[in-house]
C-alpha positions as CSV (number, residue, x, y, z in Angstrom):
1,X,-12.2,0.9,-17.8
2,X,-9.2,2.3,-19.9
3,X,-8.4,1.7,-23.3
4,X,-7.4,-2.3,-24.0
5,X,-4.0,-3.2,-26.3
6,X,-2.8,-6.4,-27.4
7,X,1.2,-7.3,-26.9
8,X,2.9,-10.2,-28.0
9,X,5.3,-11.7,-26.1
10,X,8.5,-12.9,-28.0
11,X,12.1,-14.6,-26.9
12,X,14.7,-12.9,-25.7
13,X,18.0,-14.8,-25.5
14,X,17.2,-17.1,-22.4
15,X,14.3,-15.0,-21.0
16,X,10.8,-14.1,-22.6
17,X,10.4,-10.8,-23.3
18,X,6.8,-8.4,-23.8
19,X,6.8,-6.0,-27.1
20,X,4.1,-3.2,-25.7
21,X,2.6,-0.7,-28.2
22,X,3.7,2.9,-28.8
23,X,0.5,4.4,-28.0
24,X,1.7,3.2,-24.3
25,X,3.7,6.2,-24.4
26,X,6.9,4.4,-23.2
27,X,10.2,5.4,-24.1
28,X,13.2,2.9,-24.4
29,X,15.0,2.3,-20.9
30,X,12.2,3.3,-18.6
31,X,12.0,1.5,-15.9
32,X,9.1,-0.4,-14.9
33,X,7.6,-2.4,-11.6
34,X,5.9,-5.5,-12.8
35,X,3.2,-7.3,-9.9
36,X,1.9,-11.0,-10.3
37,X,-1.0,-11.4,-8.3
38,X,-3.1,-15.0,-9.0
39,X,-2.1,-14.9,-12.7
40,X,-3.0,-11.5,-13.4
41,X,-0.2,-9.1,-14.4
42,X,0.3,-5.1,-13.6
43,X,3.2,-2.9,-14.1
44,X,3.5,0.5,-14.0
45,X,6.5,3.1,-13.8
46,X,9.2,2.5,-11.2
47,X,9.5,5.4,-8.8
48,X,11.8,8.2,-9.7
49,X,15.3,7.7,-7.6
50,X,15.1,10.4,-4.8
51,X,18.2,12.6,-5.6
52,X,17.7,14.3,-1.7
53,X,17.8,11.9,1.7
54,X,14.8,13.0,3.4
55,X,15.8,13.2,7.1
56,X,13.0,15.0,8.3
57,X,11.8,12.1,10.2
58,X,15.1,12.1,12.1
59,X,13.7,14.7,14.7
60,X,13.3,13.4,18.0
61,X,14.8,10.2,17.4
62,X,17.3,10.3,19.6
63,X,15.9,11.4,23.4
64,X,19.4,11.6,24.8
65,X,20.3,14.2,22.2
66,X,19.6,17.8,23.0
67,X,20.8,21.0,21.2
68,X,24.0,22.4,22.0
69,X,23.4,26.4,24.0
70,X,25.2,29.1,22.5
71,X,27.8,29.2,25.4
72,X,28.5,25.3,24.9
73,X,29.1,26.1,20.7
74,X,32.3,28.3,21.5
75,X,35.4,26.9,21.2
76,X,38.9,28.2,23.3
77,X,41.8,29.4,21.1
78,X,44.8,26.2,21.1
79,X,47.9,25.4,19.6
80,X,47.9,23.0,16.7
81,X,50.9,21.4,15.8
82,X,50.4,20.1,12.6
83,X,53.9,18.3,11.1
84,X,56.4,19.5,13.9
85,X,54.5,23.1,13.0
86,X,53.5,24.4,15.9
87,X,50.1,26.9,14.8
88,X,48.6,29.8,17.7
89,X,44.9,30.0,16.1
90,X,42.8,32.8,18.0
């Protein structure tokens, strides 16, 4: 079993608020998960916000979808016309 502190809890404007000790190591503005479970507390760090979308369980979602072949990715020269500008690309 871990070390054992004593906070007090306090009022906060409307809500209650709990004043933990130093030695917690907590800085001001972390964020923290707090769990009631049959009148016992536990908190501990929130997760880290994932700066990356992980789509690596994408693959194979979608059956229907197959890769495109090499002959399918080329594209035929056409005109453009882009604000009565008519544009040869090619």
């Amino acid at each position: 079993m871990g070390k054992e502190y004593r906070a007090k809890v306090f009022k906060s404007g409307n809500s209650v608020a709990l004043r933990l000790p130093k030695e917690l190591g907590l800085k001001d503005g972390d964020v923290m998960v707090l769990r009631e479970e049959q009148g016992h507390f536990e908190f501990e760090p929130a997760p880290a916000k994932a700066d990356r979308i992980d789509v690596s369980g994408f693959w194979g979602s979608m059956p229907g979808l197959k890769p495109l072949s090499p002959e399918d990715r080329l594209i035929e020269p056409r005109e453009l016309d882009w604000e009565g500008k008519l544009l040869k690309r090619g």
